[in-house]
N, C-alpha and C positions, 0 to 999 in steps of 0.2 A: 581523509582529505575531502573535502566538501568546495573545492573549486573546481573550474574547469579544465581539464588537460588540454584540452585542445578546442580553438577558437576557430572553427571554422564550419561549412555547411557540410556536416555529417547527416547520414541518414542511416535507417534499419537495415541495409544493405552491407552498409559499411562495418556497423557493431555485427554482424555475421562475420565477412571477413575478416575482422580483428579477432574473436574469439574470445571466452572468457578464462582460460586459463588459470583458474585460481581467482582468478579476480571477480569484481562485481563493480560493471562497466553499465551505464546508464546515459542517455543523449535526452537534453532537455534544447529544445530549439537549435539543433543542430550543435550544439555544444557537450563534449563527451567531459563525464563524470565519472573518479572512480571512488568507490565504497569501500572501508576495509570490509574483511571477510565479517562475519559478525561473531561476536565471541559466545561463548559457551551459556554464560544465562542471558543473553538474548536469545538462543537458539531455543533455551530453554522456555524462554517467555512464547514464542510464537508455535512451538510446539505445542503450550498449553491454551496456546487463545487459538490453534486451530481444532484442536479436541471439541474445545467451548463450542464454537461455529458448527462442525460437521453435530454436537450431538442437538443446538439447536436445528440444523437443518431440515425438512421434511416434507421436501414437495419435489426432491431433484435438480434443486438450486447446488452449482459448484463451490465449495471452500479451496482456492487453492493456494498456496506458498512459492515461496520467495526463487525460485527457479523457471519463473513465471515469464516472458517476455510482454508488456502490455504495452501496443503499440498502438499512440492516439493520435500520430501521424508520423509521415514518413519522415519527419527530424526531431520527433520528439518520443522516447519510448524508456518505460521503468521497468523496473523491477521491485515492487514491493515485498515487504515482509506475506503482506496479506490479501487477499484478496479475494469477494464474495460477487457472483456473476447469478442474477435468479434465472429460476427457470426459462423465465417467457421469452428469456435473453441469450441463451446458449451458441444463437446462429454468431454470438462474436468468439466463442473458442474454437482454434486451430485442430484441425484434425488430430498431431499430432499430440495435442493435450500442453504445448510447452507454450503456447501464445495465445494472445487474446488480442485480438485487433478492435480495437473500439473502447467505451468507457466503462468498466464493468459498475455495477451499481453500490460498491463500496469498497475502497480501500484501507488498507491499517497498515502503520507505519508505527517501529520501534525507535525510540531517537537514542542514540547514543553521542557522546561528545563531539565525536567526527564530523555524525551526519545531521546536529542541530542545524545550520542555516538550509540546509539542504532540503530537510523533512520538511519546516516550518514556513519557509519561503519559494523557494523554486519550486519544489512537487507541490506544495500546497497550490499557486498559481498556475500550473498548467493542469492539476487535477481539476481546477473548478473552471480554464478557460476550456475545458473537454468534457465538461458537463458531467462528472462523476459524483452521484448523489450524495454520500458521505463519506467523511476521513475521519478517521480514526488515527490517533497522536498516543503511543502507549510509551507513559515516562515513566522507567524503572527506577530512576534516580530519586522522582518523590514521589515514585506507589500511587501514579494517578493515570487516570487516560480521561485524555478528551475526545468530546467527539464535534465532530462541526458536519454541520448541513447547507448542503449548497440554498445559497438564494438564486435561483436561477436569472431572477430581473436586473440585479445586481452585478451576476456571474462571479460571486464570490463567499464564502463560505463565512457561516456564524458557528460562535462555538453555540453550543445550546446545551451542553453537559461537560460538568467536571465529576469525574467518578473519582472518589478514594477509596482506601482501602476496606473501612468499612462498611460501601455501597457495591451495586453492582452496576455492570454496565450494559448495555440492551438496543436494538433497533425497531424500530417497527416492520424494517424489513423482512426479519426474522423473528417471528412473533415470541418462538420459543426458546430465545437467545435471553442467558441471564450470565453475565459473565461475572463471578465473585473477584472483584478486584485484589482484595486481600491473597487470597489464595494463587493468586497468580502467580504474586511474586515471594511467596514466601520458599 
């Protein structure tokens, strides 16, 4: 389900006392979102693109997943599949390791049929109105990922790579990041 449950001024307060229960509950402008759970080769897809990430990692930059809270304001807060925070930037993780309060410097999002308008449009638009340097769009369905980089003048993001399955996929954020598309999802 990729609408909103509820139309009113929610805040990160609020998605605490609601709790997630099974669920994967998200507030985009005060507006709560729910996720279904994600299924088994999704699970399997973000388990492989975070291996990807932790083995390019090498300076103490976080790779972290989808049980994440990232909170880019007090009505506005995801939970993405993925998510990469560098070093120089750590003072935006939560003690507790479960939040991230601020923009971390790259997200990745798996689309699945539910959460197409959701990934492409709404997180896409508050990721880049929060200054989130790139997103990442991983489409199991036709074995590609994009990646888009924020224009910051613009405040809105360009794709600048389509990766298939015969390519790989890379940031310069992570020098030593080569993610083999193919392999991902076979």
């Amino acid at each position: 389900m990729d609408s909103p449950l509820v139309r009113s001024g929610l805040t990160y307060e609020d998605l605490l006392r609601l709790g997630q229960h099974g669920r994967r509950y998200e507030i985009f402008d005060g507006e709560l979102f729910e996720s279904p759970v994600p299924t088994l080769p999704h699970q399997r897809t973000a388990q492989r693109l975070a291996r990807a990430f932790e083995e390019g990692v090498r300076d103490g930059s976080r790779v972290l997943a989808s049980e994440v809270d990232v909170v880019l304001a007090p009505a506005t807060v995801a939970r993405p599949d993925l998510l990469l925070v560098l070093a120089d930037h750590l003072n935006i993780l939560g003690e507790a390791g479960n939040m991230v309060r601020g923009a971390p410097d790259l997200i990745l999002e798996i689309l699945s049929p539910a959460t197409v308008r959701l990934d492409r449009v709404i997180k896409m638009d508050a990721y880049a109105r929060y200054s989130v340097p790139e997103y990442w769009l991983v489409d199991g369905a036709a074995k590609l990922i994009e990646i888009f980089r924020l224009d910051r003048h613009a405040q809105l993001y360009r794709l600048t790579e389509t990766c298939h399955p015969d390519g790989r996929a890379g940031t310069p954020l992570v020098p030593g990041l080569a993610v083999e598309v193919g392999r991902l999802f076979a």
